[in-house]
C-alpha positions as CSV (number, residue, x, y, z in Angstrom):
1,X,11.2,5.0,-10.3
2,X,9.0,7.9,-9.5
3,X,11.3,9.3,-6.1
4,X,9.5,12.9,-4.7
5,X,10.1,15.0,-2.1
6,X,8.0,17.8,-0.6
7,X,8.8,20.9,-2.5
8,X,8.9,23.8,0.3
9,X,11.2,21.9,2.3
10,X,14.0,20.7,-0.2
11,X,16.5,22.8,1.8
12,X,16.8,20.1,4.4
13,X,20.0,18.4,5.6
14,X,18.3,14.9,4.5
15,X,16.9,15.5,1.0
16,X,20.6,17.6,0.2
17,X,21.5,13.6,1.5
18,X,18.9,11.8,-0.6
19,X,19.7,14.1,-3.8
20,X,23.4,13.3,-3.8
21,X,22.6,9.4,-4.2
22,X,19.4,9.4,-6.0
23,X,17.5,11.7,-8.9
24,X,14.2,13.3,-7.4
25,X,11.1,15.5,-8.3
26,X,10.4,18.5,-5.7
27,X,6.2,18.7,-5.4
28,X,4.0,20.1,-3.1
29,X,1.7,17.8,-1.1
30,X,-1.1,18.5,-3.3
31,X,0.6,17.5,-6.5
32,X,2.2,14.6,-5.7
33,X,1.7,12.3,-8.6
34,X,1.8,8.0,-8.2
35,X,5.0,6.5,-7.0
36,X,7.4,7.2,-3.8
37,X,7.4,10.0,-1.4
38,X,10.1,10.3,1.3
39,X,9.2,12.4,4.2
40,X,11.3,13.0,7.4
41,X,9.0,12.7,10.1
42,X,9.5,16.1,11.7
43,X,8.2,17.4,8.5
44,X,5.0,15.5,9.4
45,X,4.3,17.9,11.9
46,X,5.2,21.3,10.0
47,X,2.2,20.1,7.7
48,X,-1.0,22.1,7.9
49,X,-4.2,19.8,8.5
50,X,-5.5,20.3,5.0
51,X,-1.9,19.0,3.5
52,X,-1.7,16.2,6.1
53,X,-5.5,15.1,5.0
54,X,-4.3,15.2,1.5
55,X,-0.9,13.0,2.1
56,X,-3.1,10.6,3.9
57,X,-5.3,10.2,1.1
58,X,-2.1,9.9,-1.1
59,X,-0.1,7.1,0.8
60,X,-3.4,4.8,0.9
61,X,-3.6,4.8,-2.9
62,X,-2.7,1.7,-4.5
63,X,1.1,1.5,-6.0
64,X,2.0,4.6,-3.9
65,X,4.6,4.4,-1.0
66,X,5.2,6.9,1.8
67,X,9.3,6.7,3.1
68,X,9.2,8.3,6.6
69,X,12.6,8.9,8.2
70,X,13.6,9.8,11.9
71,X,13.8,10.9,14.3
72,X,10.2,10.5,15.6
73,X,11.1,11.8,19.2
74,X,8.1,10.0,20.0
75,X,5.7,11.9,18.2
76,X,2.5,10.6,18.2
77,X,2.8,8.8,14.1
78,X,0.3,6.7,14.3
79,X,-2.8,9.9,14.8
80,X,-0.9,11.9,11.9
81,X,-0.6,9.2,9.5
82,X,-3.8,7.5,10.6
83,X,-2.1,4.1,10.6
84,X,-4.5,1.1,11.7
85,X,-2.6,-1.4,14.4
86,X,-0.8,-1.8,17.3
87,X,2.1,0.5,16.3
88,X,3.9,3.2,18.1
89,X,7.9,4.9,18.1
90,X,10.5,4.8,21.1
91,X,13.1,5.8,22.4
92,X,15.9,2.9,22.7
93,X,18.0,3.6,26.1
94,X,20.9,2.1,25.4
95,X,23.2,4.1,23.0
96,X,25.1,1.0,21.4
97,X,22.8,-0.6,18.9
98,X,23.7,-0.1,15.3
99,X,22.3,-1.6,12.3
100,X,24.9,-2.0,9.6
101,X,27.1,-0.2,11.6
102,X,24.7,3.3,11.6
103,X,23.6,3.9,15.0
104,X,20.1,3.6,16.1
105,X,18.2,5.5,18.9
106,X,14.5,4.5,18.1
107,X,13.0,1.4,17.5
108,X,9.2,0.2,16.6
109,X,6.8,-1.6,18.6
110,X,4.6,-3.2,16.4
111,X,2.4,-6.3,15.6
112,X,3.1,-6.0,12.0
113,X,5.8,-8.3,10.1
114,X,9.5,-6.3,10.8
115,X,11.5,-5.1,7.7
116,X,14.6,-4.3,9.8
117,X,15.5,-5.8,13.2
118,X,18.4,-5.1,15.6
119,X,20.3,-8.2,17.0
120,X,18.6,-7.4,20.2
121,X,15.1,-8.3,18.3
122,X,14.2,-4.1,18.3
123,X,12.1,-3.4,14.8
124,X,13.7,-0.6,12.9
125,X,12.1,-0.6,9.6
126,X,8.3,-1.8,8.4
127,X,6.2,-1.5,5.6
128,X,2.5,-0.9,6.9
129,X,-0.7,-1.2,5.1
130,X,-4.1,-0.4,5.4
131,X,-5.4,-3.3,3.7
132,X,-4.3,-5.7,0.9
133,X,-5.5,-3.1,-1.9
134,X,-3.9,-0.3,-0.2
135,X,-0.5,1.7,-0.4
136,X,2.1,1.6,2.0
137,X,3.6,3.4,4.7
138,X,7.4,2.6,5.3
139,X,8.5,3.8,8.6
140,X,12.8,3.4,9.8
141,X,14.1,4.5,12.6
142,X,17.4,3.8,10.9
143,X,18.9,7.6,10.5
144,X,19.8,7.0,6.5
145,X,19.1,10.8,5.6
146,X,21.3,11.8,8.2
147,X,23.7,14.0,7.0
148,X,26.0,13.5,10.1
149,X,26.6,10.3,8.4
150,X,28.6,11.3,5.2
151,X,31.2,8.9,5.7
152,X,28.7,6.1,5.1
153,X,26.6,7.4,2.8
154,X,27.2,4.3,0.6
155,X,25.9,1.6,3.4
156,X,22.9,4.4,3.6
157,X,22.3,4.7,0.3
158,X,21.8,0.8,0.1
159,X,19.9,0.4,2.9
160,X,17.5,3.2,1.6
161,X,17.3,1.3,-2.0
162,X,16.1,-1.8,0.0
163,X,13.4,0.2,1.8
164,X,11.5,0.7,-1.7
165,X,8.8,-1.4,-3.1
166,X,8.9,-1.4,-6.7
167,X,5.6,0.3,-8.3
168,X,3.3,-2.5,-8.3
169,X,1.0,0.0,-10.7
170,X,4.1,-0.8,-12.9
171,X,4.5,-4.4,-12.1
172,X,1.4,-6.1,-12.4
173,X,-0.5,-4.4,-15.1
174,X,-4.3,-6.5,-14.7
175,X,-6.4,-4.0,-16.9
176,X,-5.6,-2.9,-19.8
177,X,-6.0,1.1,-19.9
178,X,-9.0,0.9,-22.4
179,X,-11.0,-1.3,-19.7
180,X,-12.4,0.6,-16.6
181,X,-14.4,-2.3,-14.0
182,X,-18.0,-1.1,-13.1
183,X,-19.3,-2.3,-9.5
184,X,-21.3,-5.5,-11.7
185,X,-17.7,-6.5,-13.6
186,X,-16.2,-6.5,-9.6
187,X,-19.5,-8.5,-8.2
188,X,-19.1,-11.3,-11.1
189,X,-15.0,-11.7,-10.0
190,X,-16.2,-11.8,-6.5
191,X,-18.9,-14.6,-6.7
192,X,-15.8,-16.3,-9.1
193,X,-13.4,-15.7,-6.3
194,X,-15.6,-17.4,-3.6
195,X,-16.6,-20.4,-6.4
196,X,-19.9,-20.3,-6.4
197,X,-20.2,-18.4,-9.6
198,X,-22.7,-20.0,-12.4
199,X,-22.3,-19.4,-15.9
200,X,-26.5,-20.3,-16.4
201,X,-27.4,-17.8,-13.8
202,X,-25.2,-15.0,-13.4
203,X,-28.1,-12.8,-13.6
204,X,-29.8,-14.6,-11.0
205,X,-27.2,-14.6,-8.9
206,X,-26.2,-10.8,-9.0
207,X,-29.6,-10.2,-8.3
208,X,-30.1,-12.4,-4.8
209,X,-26.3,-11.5,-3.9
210,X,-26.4,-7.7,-5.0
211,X,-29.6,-6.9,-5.4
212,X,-28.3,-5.7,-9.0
213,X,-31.2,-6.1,-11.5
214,X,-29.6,-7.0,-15.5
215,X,-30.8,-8.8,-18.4
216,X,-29.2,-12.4,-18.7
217,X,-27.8,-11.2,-22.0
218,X,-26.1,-8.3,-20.5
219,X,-24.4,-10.5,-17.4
220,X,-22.8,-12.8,-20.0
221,X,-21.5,-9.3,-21.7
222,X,-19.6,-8.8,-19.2
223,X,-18.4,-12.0,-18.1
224,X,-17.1,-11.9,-21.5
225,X,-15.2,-9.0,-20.9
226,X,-13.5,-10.0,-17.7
227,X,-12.5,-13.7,-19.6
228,X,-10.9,-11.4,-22.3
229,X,-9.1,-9.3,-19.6
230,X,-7.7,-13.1,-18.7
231,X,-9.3,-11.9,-15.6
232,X,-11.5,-15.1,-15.9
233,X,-11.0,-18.4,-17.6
234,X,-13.7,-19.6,-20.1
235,X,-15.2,-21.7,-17.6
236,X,-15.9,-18.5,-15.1
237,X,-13.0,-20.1,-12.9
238,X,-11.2,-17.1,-11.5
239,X,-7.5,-16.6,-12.8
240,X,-4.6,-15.9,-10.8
241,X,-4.9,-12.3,-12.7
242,X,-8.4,-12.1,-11.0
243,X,-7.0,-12.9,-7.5
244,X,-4.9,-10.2,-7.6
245,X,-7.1,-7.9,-8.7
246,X,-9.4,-9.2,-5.8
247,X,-6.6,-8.6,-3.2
248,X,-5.5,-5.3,-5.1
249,X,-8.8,-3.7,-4.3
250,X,-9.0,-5.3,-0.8
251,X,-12.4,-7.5,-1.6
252,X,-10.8,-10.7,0.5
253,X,-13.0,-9.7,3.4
254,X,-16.4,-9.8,0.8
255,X,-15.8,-13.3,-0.6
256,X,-15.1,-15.0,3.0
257,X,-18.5,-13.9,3.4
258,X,-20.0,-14.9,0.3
259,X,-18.4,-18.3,1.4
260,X,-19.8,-18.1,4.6
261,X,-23.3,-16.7,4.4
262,X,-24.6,-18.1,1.1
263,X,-27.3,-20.7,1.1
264,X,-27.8,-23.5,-1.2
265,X,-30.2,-21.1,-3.7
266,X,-27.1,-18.6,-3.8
267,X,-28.6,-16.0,-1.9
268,X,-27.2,-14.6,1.4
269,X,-28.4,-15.5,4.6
């Protein structure tokens, strides 16, 4: 578990918290390497535009997973971290809510699925993405870093374990290292993904769907090398490896349409 922090603020009250529970790697913005970066929000805003641009970039890579911490003091998150969706931080005007007996004075109003939720429905805690092949933005309003919070540093410690998303660059390894996909390797899974893939034709059919031009002995090249990447079956039937390598790079969106557009000849509309 690859846990990082941003290098020129590591004198902060809530990574002295998170480095008391938890074994980290100090970075700047511009080195951070694949894995989990925790951020309190405020430090959002002490970010130049040049580092913010670069963390952006970061946290949408896929397997990476930005950790931001309150509180927001409704700060506009959405513009900095250039999130997509209904979204936005605020203020909770009753003083008594808790969750797990921490005290909560923000809460998340959002159209994406809730994490955390207060008895009183409130969100508290969400994992946002940009798309299915994206990474994720975790946002709590759940003070865990809070260093005014020593006495329960165990409940917080838990709660912030729960808020990561195990490396899915670790967990699902589809390719191995020595294969890199070309655009024509990603073309064939898509036509397979939307079953209209033909083993006779798949020159043919990159050419009226792609407008890629390769010999017939070359397309059956690399169909062989997806089937032994088990990212096909012999047949050219997609595997379940293949659909998540189709989600992974967020193609879902291209295959409706090759479902929906194509014509009986294979070609689009």
């Amino acid at each position: 578990m690859n846990i990082q922090i941003v290098q020129q603020f590591t004198k902060r009250t809530e990574y002295k918290m998170l480095k008391s529970w938890i074994s980290v790697d100090e970075r700047n913005i511009n080195e951070l390497m694949s894995g989990i970066c925790v951020i309190p929000a405020i430090i959002i805003l002490k970010l130049s535009e040049v580092e913010l641009q670069t963390l952006n970039k970061w946290w949408r890579q896929w397997g990476n997973q930005l950790i931001v911490s309150p509180p927001f003091h409704q700060m506009d998150i959405v513009s900095l971290l250039q999130l997509n969706g209904d979204l936005s931080v605020h203020g909770i005007e009753a003083s008594s809510y808790t969750f797990n007996s921490i005290p909560v004075n923000e809460s998340i109003k959002t159209n994406t699925k809730s994490k955390w939720k207060l008895d009183s429905g409130d969100t508290v805690a969400i994992h946002h993405y940009e798309h299915s092949g994206s990474g994720c933005v975790t946002l709590t309003t759940v003070p865990i870093l809070d260093y005014r919070l020593m006495s329960k540093q165990d409940i917080c410690k838990k709660l912030f374990l729960e808020l990561i998303i195990e490396n899915q660059n670790e967990e699902t390894t589809i390719i191995q290292e020595s294969f890199i996909p070309s655009p024509v390797h990603d073309y064939i899974l898509l036509l397979a993904s939307a079953n209209v893939l033909e083993l006779t034709d798949v020159s043919g059919q990159l050419s009226n769907f792609f407008k890629v031009t390769i010999s017939h002995n070359k397309a059956l090249e690399l169909l062989q090398q997806l089937i032994d990447q088990k990212l096909l079956e012999d047949s050219g039937s997609i595997t379940d490896e293949g659909e998540k390598y189709i989600n992974l790079k967020g193609y879902i969106p291209f295959v409706r349409e090759i479902k929906r557009w194509r014509r009986d000849d294979g070609a689009w509309r």
